[in-house]
C-alpha positions as CSV (number, residue, x, y, z in Angstrom):
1,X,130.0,106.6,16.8
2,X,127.5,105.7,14.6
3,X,126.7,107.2,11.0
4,X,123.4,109.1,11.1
5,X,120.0,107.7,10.5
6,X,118.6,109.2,7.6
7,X,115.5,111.0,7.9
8,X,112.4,110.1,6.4
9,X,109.3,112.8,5.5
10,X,106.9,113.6,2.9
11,X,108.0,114.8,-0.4
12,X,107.9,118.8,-1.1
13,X,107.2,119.9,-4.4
14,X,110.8,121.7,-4.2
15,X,112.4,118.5,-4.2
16,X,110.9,117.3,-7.5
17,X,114.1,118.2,-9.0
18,X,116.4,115.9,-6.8
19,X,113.5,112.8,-7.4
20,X,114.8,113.2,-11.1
21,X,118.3,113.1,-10.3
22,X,117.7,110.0,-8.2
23,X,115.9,108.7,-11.2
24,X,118.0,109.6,-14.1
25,X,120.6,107.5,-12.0
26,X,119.0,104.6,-12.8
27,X,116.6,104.8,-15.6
28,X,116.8,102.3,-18.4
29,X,118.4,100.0,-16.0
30,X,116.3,99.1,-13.4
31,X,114.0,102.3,-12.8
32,X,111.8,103.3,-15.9
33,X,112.5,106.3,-17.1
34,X,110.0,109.3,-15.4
35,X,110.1,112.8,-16.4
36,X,109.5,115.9,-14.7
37,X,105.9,116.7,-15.4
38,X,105.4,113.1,-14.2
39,X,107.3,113.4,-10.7
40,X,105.6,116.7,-10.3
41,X,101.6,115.7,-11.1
42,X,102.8,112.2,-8.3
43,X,104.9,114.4,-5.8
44,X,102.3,113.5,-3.1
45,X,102.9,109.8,-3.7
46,X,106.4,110.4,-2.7
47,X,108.4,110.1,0.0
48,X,112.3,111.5,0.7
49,X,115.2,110.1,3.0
50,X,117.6,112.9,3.8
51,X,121.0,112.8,5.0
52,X,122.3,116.4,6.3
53,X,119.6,117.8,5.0
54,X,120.1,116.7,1.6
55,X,117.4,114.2,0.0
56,X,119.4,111.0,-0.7
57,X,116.7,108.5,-1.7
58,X,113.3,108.5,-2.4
59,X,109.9,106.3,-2.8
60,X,106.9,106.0,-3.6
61,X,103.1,104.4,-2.4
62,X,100.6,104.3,-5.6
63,X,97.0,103.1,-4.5
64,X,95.9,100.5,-6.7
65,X,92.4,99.2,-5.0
66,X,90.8,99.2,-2.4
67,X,93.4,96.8,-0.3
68,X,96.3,96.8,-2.6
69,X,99.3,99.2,-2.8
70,X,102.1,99.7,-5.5
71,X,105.7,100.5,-3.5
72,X,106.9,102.2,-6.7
73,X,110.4,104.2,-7.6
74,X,112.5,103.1,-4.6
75,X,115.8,104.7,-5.4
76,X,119.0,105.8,-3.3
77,X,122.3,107.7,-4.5
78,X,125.0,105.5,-5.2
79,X,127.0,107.1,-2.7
80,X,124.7,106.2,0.1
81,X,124.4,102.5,-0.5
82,X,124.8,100.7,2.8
83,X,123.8,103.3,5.4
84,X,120.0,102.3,5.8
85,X,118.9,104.6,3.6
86,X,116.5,102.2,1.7
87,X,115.1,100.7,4.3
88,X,114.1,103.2,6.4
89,X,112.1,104.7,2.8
90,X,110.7,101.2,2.7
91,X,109.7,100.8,6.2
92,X,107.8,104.4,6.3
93,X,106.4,103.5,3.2
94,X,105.1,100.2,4.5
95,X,103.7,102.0,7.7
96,X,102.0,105.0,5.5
97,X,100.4,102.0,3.6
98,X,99.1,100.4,7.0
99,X,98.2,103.8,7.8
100,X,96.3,103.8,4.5
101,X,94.6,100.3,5.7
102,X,96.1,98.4,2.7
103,X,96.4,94.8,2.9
104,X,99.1,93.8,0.6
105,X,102.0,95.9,-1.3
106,X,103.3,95.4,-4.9
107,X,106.4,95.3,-6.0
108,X,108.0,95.1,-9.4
109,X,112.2,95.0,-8.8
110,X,115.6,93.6,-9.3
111,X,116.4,93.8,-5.6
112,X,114.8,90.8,-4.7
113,X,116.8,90.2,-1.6
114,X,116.5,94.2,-0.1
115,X,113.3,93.5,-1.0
116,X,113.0,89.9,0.4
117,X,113.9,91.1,3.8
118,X,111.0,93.6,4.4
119,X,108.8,90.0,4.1
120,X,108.3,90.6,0.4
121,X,108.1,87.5,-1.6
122,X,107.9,86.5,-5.3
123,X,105.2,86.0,-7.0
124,X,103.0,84.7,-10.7
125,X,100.7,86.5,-12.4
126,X,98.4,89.2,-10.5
127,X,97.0,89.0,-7.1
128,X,93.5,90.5,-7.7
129,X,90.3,89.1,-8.4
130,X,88.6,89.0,-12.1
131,X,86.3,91.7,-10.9
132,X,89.1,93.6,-9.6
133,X,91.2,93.1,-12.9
134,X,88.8,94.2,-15.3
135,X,87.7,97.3,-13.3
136,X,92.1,97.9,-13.3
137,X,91.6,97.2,-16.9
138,X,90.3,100.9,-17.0
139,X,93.5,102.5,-15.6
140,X,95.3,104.9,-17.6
141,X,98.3,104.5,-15.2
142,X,101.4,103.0,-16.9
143,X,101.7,101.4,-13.5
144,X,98.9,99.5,-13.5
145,X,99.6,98.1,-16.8
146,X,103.2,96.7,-15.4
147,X,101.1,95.5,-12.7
148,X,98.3,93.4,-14.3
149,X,101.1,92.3,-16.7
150,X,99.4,93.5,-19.9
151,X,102.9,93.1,-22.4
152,X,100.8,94.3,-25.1
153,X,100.3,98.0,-23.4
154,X,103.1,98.1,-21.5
155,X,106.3,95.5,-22.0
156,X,108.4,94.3,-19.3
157,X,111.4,95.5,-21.0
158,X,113.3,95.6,-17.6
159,X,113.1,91.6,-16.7
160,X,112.3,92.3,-13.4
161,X,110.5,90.1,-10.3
162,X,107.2,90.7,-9.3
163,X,106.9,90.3,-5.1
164,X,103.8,90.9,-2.9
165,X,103.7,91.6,1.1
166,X,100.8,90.8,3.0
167,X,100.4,93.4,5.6
């Protein structure tokens, strides 16, 4: 028999509180540190994976332009590493950003390889135009800085890859 698949749906406002705990799990390591009023003001961003009804990973899809997408704060319990959790967060995330009709998805990680085999693959430098940079350039989103790799606003203090999917 197999293990069940988990089940993937839009974030709730009541489940803010578990998107912290999957977080805190990580933060300083290889998720930047968010706090509440953050997770709460990007809950619609967010999406959950539950297992028996209890949320078990999370993820979310930031808009960046008009064609690009940021797959940002992938995370899974420890506990539930191996049971398809993260990719079934990554796959709905891919298809809400199809949905969305984005053309290519961001993302800044240390899990190259899960990453890797949703067709992600590494990249230099950022994939927009001038045009599109310097309107980015106007961004208040901590994000976007990490994104258009401006060191002086926002430091890649974690060391991780930068990988890009064309959809």
């Amino acid at each position: 028999m197999h293990p069940p698949a988990p089940v993937v749906r839009r974030a709730r406002v009541s489940d803010v509180p578990s998107l912290k705990d999957l977080v805190d799990a990580y933060a300083g390591r290889i998720l930047l540190e968010k706090s509440l009023v953050t997770l709460y003001e990007a809950v619609q961003e967010f999406w959950v994976a539950e297992l028996d009804r209890t949320v078990v990973g999370c993820g979310a899809l930031h808009v960046l332009w008009s064609d690009l997408g940021e797959l940002r704060t992938v995370a899974v319990r420890p506990d539930c590493h191996g049971k398809g959790v993260g990719h079934a967060l990554v796959r709905r995330l891919v298809e809400h950003a199809q949905e969305l009709e984005l053309k290519k998805l961001f993302v800044l990680t240390f899990e190259t390889t899960f990453f890797g085999r949703h067709g992600f693959v590494p990249i230099e430098g950022t994939p927009v135009t001038p045009e599109v940079y310097e309107e980015m350039l106007k961004s208040y989103d901590k994000g976007v800085a990490e994104f258009l790799d401006l060191s002086s606003i926002k430091p890649n203090t974690l060391g991780n890859t930068r990988m890009l999917l064309q959809l």
